[in-house]
C-alpha positions as CSV (number, residue, x, y, z in Angstrom):
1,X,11.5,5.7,29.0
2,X,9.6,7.7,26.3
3,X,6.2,9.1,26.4
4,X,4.3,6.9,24.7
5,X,1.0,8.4,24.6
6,X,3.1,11.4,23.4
7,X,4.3,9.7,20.5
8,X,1.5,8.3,19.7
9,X,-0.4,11.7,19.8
10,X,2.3,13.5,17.5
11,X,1.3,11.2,14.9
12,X,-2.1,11.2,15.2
13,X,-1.8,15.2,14.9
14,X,1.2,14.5,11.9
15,X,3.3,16.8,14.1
16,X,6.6,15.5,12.4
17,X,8.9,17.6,14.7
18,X,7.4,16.5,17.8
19,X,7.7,12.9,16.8
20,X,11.2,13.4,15.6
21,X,12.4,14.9,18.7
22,X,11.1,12.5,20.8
23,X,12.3,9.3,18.4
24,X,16.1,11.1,18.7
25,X,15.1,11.5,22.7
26,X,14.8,8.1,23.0
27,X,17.7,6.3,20.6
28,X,20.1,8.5,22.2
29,X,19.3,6.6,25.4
30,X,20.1,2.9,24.3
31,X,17.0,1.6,24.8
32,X,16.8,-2.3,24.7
33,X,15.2,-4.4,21.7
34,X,11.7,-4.1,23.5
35,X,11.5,-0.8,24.7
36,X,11.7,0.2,21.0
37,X,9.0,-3.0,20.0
38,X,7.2,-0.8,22.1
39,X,7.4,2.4,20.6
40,X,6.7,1.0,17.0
41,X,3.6,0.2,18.7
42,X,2.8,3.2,19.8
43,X,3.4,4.7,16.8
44,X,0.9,2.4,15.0
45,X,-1.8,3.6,17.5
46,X,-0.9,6.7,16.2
47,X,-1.7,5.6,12.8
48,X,-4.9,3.9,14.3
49,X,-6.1,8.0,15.2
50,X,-5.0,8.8,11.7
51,X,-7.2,6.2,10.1
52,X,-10.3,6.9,12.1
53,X,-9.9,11.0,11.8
54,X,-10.0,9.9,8.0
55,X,-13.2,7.8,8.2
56,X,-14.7,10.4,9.7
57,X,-13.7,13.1,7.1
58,X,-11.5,15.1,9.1
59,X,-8.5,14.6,7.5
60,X,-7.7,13.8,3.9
61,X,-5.7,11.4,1.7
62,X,-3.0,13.3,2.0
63,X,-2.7,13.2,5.9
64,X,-3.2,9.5,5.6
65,X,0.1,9.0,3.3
66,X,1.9,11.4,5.1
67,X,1.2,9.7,8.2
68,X,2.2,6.4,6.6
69,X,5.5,8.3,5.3
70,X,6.0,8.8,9.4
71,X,5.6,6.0,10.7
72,X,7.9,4.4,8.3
73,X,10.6,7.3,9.0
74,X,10.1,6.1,12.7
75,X,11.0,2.7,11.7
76,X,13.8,3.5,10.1
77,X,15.1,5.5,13.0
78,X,14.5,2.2,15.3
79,X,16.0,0.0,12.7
80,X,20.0,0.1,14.4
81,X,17.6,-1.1,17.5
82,X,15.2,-3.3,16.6
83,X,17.5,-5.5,14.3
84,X,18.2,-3.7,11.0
85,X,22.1,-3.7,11.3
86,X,21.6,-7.4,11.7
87,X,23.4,-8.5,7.8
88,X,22.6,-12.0,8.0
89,X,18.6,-12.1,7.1
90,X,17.0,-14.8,8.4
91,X,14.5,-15.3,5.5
92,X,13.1,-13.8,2.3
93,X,9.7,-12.3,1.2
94,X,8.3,-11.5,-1.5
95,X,5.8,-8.5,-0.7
96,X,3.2,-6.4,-3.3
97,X,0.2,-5.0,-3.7
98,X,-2.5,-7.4,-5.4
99,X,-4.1,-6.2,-9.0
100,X,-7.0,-3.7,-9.4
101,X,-5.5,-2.6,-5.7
102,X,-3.2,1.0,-5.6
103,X,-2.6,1.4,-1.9
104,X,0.9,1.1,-0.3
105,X,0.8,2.5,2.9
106,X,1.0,-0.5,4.8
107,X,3.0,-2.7,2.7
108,X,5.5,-0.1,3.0
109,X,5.3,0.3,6.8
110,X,5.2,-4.0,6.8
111,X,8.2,-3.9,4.6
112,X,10.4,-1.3,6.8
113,X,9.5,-3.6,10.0
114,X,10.5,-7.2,8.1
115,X,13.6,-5.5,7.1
116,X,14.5,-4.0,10.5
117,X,13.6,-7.8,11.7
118,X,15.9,-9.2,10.0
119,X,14.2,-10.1,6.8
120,X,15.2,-9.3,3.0
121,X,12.3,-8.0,1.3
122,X,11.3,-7.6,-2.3
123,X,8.9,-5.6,-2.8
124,X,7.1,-5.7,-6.2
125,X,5.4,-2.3,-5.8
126,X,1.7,-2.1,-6.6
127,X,-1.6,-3.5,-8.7
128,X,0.8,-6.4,-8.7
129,X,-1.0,-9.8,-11.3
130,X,-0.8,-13.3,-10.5
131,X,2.2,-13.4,-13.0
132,X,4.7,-11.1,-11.6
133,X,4.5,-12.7,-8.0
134,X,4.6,-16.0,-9.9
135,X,7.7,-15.4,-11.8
136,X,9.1,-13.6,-8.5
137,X,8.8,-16.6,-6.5
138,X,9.8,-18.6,-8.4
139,X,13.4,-16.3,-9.2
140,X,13.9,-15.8,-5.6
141,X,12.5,-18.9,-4.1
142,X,11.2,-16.6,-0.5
143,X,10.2,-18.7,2.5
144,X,7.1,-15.9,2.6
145,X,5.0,-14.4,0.3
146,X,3.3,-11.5,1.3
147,X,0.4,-9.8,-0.4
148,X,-1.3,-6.7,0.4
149,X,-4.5,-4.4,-0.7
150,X,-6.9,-2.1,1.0
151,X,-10.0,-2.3,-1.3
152,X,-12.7,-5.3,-1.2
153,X,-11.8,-5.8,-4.7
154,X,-8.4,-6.8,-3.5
155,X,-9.5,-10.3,-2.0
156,X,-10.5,-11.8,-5.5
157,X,-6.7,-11.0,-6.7
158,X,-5.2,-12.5,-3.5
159,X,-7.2,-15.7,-4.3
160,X,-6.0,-15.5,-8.2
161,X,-2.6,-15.1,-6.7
162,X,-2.3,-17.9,-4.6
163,X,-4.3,-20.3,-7.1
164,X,-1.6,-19.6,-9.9
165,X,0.9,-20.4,-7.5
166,X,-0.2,-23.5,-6.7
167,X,-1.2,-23.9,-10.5
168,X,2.8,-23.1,-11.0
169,X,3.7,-25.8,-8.5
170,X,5.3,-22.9,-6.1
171,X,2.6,-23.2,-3.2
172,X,4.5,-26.0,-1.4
173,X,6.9,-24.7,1.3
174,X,5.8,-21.4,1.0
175,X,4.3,-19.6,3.5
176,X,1.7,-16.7,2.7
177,X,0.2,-13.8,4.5
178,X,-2.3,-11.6,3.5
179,X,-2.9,-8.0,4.8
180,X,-5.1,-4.9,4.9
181,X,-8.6,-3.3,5.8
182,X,-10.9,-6.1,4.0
183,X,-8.6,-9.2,5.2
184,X,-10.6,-11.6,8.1
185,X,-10.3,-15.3,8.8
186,X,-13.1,-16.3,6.3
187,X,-10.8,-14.3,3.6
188,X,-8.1,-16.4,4.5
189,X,-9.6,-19.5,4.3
190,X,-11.4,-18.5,1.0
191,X,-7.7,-17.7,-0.7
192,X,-6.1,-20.0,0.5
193,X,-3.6,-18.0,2.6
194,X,-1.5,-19.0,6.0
195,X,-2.5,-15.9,7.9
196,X,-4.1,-12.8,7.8
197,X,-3.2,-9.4,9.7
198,X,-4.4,-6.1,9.8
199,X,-1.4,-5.3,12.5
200,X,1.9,-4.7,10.5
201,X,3.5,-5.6,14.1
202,X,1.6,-8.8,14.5
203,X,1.9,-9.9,10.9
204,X,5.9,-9.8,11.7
205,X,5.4,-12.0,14.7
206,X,3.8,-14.3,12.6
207,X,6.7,-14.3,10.1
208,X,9.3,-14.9,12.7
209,X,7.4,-17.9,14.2
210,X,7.4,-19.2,10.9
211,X,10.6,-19.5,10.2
212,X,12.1,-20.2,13.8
Protein backbone atom coordinates (compact mmCIF):
# COMPACT_ATOMS: atom_id res chain seq x y z
CA UNK A 1 0.00 0.00 0.00
CA UNK A 2 1.10 3.64 -0.62
CA UNK A 3 2.57 5.99 1.81
CA UNK A 4 0.02 7.99 2.61
CA UNK A 5 1.46 10.58 4.77
CA UNK A 6 3.97 10.70 1.81
CA UNK A 7 1.41 11.71 -0.57
CA UNK A 8 -0.06 13.82 1.41
CA UNK A 9 3.28 15.73 2.22
CA UNK A 10 4.27 15.97 -1.59
CA UNK A 11 1.31 18.05 -2.05
CA UNK A 12 1.43 20.07 0.77
CA UNK A 13 5.18 20.90 -0.43
CA UNK A 14 3.67 21.03 -4.38
CA UNK A 15 6.47 18.49 -5.15
CA UNK A 16 4.57 17.38 -8.45
CA UNK A 17 7.26 14.63 -9.20
CA UNK A 18 7.09 13.12 -5.92
CA UNK A 19 3.45 12.86 -6.03
CA UNK A 20 3.48 11.59 -9.50
CA UNK A 21 5.83 8.89 -8.85
CA UNK A 22 4.14 7.73 -6.09
CA UNK A 23 0.39 7.96 -7.83
CA UNK A 24 2.07 5.66 -10.93
CA UNK A 25 3.63 3.46 -7.80
CA UNK A 26 0.47 2.70 -6.65
CA UNK A 27 -2.00 2.25 -9.96
CA UNK A 28 0.49 -0.01 -11.30
CA UNK A 29 -0.37 -2.25 -8.37
CA UNK A 30 -4.19 -2.72 -8.94
CA UNK A 31 -5.23 -1.34 -5.94
CA UNK A 32 -9.05 -2.02 -5.11
CA UNK A 33 -11.89 0.81 -5.29
CA UNK A 34 -11.01 1.83 -1.58
CA UNK A 35 -7.52 1.75 -1.40
CA UNK A 36 -7.63 4.49 -3.98
CA UNK A 37 -10.93 6.38 -1.90
CA UNK A 38 -8.14 6.43 0.37
CA UNK A 39 -5.56 8.11 -1.42
CA UNK A 40 -7.96 10.88 -2.81
CA UNK A 41 -8.11 11.47 0.82
CA UNK A 42 -4.97 11.84 1.49
CA UNK A 43 -4.34 13.96 -1.12
CA UNK A 44 -7.07 16.36 0.13
CA UNK A 45 -5.15 16.60 3.47
CA UNK A 46 -2.63 17.63 1.40
CA UNK A 47 -4.62 20.36 0.17
CA UNK A 48 -5.74 20.97 3.80
CA UNK A 49 -1.55 21.96 4.49
CA UNK A 50 -1.78 24.00 1.33
CA UNK A 51 -4.73 26.06 2.55
CA UNK A 52 -3.43 26.76 5.96
CA UNK A 53 0.42 27.59 4.67
CA UNK A 54 -1.74 30.16 2.58
CA UNK A 55 -3.64 31.65 5.62
CA UNK A 56 -0.73 32.06 7.16
CA UNK A 57 1.11 33.85 4.23
CA UNK A 58 3.58 31.41 3.45
CA UNK A 59 2.61 30.56 0.26
CA UNK A 60 0.80 32.56 -2.43
CA UNK A 61 -2.19 32.27 -4.81
CA UNK A 62 -0.37 30.77 -7.07
CA UNK A 63 0.74 27.62 -4.89
CA UNK A 64 -2.94 27.41 -3.93
CA UNK A 65 -4.14 26.82 -7.77
CA UNK A 66 -1.35 24.92 -8.49
CA UNK A 67 -2.03 22.68 -5.76
CA UNK A 68 -5.68 22.53 -6.82
CA UNK A 69 -4.33 21.80 -10.50
CA UNK A 70 -2.65 18.53 -8.46
CA UNK A 71 -4.97 17.25 -6.80
CA UNK A 72 -7.21 17.20 -9.73
CA UNK A 73 -4.27 15.49 -11.93
CA UNK A 74 -4.37 12.96 -9.04
CA UNK A 75 -7.90 12.39 -9.68
CA UNK A 76 -7.65 11.89 -13.00
CA UNK A 77 -4.95 9.32 -12.55
CA UNK A 78 -7.43 7.38 -10.02
CA UNK A 79 -10.29 7.82 -12.30
CA UNK A 80 -9.76 3.99 -14.34
CA UNK A 81 -9.96 3.04 -10.40
CA UNK A 82 -12.33 4.75 -8.69
CA UNK A 83 -15.07 4.51 -11.42
CA UNK A 84 -14.34 6.84 -14.35
CA UNK A 85 -14.27 4.13 -17.10
CA UNK A 86 -17.76 3.36 -15.74
CA UNK A 87 -19.89 4.78 -19.30
CA UNK A 88 -23.20 4.49 -17.88
CA UNK A 89 -23.51 7.73 -15.37
CA UNK A 90 -25.65 7.15 -12.83
CA UNK A 91 -26.95 10.85 -12.64
CA UNK A 92 -26.45 14.39 -13.84
CA UNK A 93 -25.31 17.73 -12.21
CA UNK A 94 -25.22 20.77 -12.88
CA UNK A 95 -22.16 22.47 -11.11
CA UNK A 96 -20.79 26.44 -11.13
CA UNK A 97 -19.55 29.06 -9.39
CA UNK A 98 -22.30 31.44 -7.87
CA UNK A 99 -22.15 35.44 -9.14
CA UNK A 100 -19.77 38.09 -7.65
CA UNK A 101 -17.69 34.61 -6.77
CA UNK A 102 -14.30 33.88 -9.16
CA UNK A 103 -12.81 30.88 -7.42
CA UNK A 104 -12.75 27.31 -9.09
CA UNK A 105 -10.49 25.32 -7.31
CA UNK A 106 -12.80 23.23 -5.65
CA UNK A 107 -15.56 22.96 -8.07
CA UNK A 108 -12.99 21.74 -10.28
CA UNK A 109 -11.54 19.08 -7.89
CA UNK A 110 -15.62 18.31 -6.97
CA UNK A 111 -16.18 17.92 -10.62
CA UNK A 112 -13.13 15.41 -11.45
CA UNK A 113 -14.38 13.18 -8.31
CA UNK A 114 -18.38 13.23 -9.59
CA UNK A 115 -17.13 12.34 -12.87
CA UNK A 116 -14.69 9.56 -11.81
CA UNK A 117 -18.01 8.42 -9.54
CA UNK A 118 -19.84 7.94 -12.14
CA UNK A 119 -21.65 11.16 -12.57
CA UNK A 120 -22.00 13.53 -15.85
CA UNK A 121 -21.12 16.82 -14.96
CA UNK A 122 -21.81 20.19 -16.50
CA UNK A 123 -19.99 22.57 -15.33
CA UNK A 124 -21.06 26.26 -16.08
CA UNK A 125 -17.64 27.73 -15.22
CA UNK A 126 -17.59 30.74 -12.91
CA UNK A 127 -19.56 34.18 -11.39
CA UNK A 128 -22.39 32.01 -12.65
CA UNK A 129 -26.37 34.33 -12.22
CA UNK A 130 -29.39 32.89 -11.15
CA UNK A 131 -30.27 32.75 -15.04
CA UNK A 132 -27.70 30.56 -16.51
CA UNK A 133 -28.20 27.79 -13.80
CA UNK A 134 -31.96 28.43 -14.38
CA UNK A 135 -31.94 27.85 -18.05
CA UNK A 136 -29.26 24.95 -17.42
CA UNK A 137 -31.61 23.08 -15.36
CA UNK A 138 -34.05 23.38 -16.87
CA UNK A 139 -32.12 22.14 -20.60
CA UNK A 140 -30.62 19.29 -18.90
CA UNK A 141 -33.11 18.38 -16.23
CA UNK A 142 -29.93 17.11 -13.49
CA UNK A 143 -31.06 15.08 -10.52
CA UNK A 144 -28.24 17.64 -8.61
CA UNK A 145 -27.48 20.92 -8.71
CA UNK A 146 -24.35 21.91 -7.41
CA UNK A 147 -23.17 25.44 -6.53
CA UNK A 148 -19.95 26.63 -5.37
CA UNK A 149 -18.05 29.92 -4.09
CA UNK A 150 -15.27 30.70 -1.69
CA UNK A 151 -16.13 34.36 -0.70
CA UNK A 152 -18.91 35.41 2.02
CA UNK A 153 -20.43 37.32 -0.64
CA UNK A 154 -21.08 34.04 -2.30
CA UNK A 155 -23.93 32.94 0.12
CA UNK A 156 -26.40 35.82 -0.95
CA UNK A 157 -26.06 34.39 -4.80
CA UNK A 158 -26.58 30.78 -3.67
CA UNK A 159 -29.84 31.95 -1.94
CA UNK A 160 -30.78 34.10 -5.42
CA UNK A 161 -29.99 30.92 -7.12
CA UNK A 162 -32.15 28.58 -5.49
CA UNK A 163 -35.06 31.20 -5.02
CA UNK A 164 -35.29 31.62 -8.97
CA UNK A 165 -35.44 28.09 -9.24
CA UNK A 166 -38.06 27.58 -7.25
CA UNK A 167 -39.63 30.90 -8.79
CA UNK A 168 -39.04 28.84 -12.29
CA UNK A 169 -40.94 25.86 -10.93
CA UNK A 170 -37.50 23.72 -11.20
CA UNK A 171 -36.84 23.25 -7.36
CA UNK A 172 -39.04 20.13 -7.04
CA UNK A 173 -37.01 16.82 -7.51
CA UNK A 174 -33.94 18.49 -7.55
CA UNK A 175 -31.49 17.96 -5.18
CA UNK A 176 -28.94 20.89 -4.30
CA UNK A 177 -25.62 21.12 -2.53
CA UNK A 178 -23.70 23.96 -1.76
CA UNK A 179 -19.94 24.19 -1.20
CA UNK A 180 -16.84 26.17 -0.09
CA UNK A 181 -15.02 28.09 2.83
CA UNK A 182 -18.18 30.30 4.00
CA UNK A 183 -20.83 27.33 3.65
CA UNK A 184 -22.24 25.99 7.43
CA UNK A 185 -25.65 24.49 8.35
CA UNK A 186 -27.21 27.86 9.16
CA UNK A 187 -26.13 28.85 5.36
CA UNK A 188 -27.99 25.97 4.20
CA UNK A 189 -31.00 26.45 5.89
CA UNK A 190 -30.93 30.20 5.07
CA UNK A 191 -30.75 29.23 0.96
CA UNK A 192 -32.61 26.85 1.02
CA UNK A 193 -30.09 24.08 -0.03
CA UNK A 194 -30.12 20.05 0.71
CA UNK A 195 -26.58 19.95 2.00
CA UNK A 196 -23.59 21.69 2.50
CA UNK A 197 -19.79 20.47 2.30
CA UNK A 198 -16.63 21.87 2.65
CA UNK A 199 -15.16 18.10 1.82
CA UNK A 200 -15.19 17.50 -1.99
CA UNK A 201 -14.99 13.66 -0.82
CA UNK A 202 -17.92 13.98 1.46
CA UNK A 203 -20.04 16.14 -0.74
CA UNK A 204 -19.80 13.03 -3.28
CA UNK A 205 -20.96 10.70 -0.61
CA UNK A 206 -23.80 12.78 -0.22
CA UNK A 207 -24.55 12.68 -3.97
CA UNK A 208 -24.45 8.95 -4.28
CA UNK A 209 -26.86 8.46 -1.29
CA UNK A 210 -28.98 10.66 -3.05
CA UNK A 211 -29.52 9.02 -5.84
CA UNK A 212 -29.17 5.25 -4.67
Amino acid sequence: MIDLKKLTDAIGELDEDKLLELLNQFVAKKPTNEEAQAVVNACQEGMTIVGNLFQSGEYFVGDLIFAGELLTESIEILKPIIGGGNPNKVAKIVLGTVEGDLHDIGKNIFRSMAEAAGFAVYDLGIDQNPNAFVAKVREIRPEIVGMSGLLSIALESMKKTVDSLRNAGLRENLKIIIGGNPVSAEACAYIGADAFTTNASDGITICQQWVK
